[in-house]
C-alpha positions in Angstrom: -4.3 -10.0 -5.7 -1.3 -11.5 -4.0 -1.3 -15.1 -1.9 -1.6 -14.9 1.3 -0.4 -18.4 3.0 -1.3 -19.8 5.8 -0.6 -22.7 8.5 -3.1 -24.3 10.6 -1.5 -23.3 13.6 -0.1 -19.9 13.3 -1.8 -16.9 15.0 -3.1 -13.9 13.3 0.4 -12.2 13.9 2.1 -15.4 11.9 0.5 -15.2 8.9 0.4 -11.4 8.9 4.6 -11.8 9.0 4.2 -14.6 6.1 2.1 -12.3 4.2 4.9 -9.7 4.0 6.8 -12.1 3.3 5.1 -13.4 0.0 4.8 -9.8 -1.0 8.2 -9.3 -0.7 9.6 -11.8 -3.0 6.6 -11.3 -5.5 7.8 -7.9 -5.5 11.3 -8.6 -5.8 10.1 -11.2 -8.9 9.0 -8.8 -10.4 11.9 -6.3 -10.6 14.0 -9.1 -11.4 12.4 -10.0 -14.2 12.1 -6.3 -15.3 8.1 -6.7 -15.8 5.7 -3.8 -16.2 1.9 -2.5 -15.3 1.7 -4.4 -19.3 2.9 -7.3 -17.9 1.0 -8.2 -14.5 0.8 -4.8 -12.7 4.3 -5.3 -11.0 5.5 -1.4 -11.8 3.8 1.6 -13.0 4.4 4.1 -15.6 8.1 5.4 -16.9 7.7 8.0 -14.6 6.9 6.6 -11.7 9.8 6.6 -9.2 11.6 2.9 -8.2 11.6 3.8 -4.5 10.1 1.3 -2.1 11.2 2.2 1.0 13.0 -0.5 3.4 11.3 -1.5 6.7 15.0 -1.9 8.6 13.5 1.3 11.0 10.2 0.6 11.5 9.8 0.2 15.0 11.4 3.6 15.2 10.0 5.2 12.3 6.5 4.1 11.5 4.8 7.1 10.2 1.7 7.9 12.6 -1.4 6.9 11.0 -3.5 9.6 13.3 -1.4 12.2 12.8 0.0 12.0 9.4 -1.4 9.3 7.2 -5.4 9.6 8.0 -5.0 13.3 7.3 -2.7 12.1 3.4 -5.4 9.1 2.6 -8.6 11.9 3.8 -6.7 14.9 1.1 -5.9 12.2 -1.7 -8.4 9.3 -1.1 -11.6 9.6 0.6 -12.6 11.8 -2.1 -13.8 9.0 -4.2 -13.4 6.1 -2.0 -16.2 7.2 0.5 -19.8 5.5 1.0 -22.0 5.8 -1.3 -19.9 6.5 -4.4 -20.6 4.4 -6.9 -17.7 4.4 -9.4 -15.5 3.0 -6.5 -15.7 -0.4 -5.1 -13.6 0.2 -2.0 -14.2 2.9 0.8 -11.8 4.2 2.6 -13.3 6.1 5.6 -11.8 4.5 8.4 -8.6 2.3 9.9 -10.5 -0.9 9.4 -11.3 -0.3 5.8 -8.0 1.0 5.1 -6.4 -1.9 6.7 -8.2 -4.2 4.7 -7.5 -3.3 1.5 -3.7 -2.1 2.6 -2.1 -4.7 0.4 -3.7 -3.3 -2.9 -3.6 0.5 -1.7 0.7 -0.2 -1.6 0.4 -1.3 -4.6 -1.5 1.1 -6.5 0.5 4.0 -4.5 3.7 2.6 -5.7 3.0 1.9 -9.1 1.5 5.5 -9.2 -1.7 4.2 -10.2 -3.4 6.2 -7.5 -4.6 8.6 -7.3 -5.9 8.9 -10.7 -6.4 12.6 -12.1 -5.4 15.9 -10.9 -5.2 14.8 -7.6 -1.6 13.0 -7.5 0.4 12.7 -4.9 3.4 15.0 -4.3 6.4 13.1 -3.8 6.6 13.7 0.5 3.2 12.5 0.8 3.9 9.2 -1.6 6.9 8.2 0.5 4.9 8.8 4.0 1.7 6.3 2.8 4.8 3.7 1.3 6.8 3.8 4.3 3.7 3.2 6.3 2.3 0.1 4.4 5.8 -1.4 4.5 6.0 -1.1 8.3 2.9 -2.8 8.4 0.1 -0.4 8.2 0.1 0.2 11.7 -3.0 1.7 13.8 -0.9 4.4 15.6 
């Protein structure tokens, strides 16, 4: 779980840009020091591709969450994140919950952690969910 900092003072929006900050350079910490999923969970397997996408465009080119990125999390993920499932802990059957957990779902996604099994993500479908937690998960 990464820190998330906060100041007495700031505003939901301030601490949500410190966040991203934070993420950023434990991110960045961990590709400098060339660490692995054996060492902390900073990358995932050999084959997993090194391509975080940068957030230079974002106001121009967030991907839509209700047009493309509910319809890639409901293919890939509601599957086993959904009520009632007991072998998962989180559930992923609306914005809120997916917003939530969005730190941890970048994560796993870019490690290629998940989704586990058969049920992978093609590469298109990986870079739309990345792009979109790097812009900030938006609700759009």
């Amino acid at each position: 779980m990464l820190p998330t900092p906060t100041r007495a003072r700031a505003g939901p929006a301030a601490r949500f840009s410190l966040g991203r900050q934070v993420f950023w350079r434990w991110l960045g910490r961990c590709f400098a020091l060339g660490l692995t999923v054996a060492h902390f969970g900073c990358a995932g397997d050999p084959d997993c591709p090194n391509d975080l996408p940068d957030d230079n465009d974002c106001a121009s080119a967030a991907p839509s969450y209700s047009g493309q990125v509910g319809v890639v999390l409901e293919q890939y993920c509601e599957v086993c994140h959904l009520p009632g499932n007991g072998v998962s802990t989180h559930v992923f059957s609306n914005y809120d919950e997916i917003f939530a957990t969005r730190r941890t779902m970048l994560t796993q996604i870019y490690a290629c952690r998940m989704p586990v099994g058969p049920r992978r993500l093609n590469a298109e479908d990986r870079a739309l969910l990345l792009k979109w937690f790097v812009c900030g998960a938006p609700n759009n």
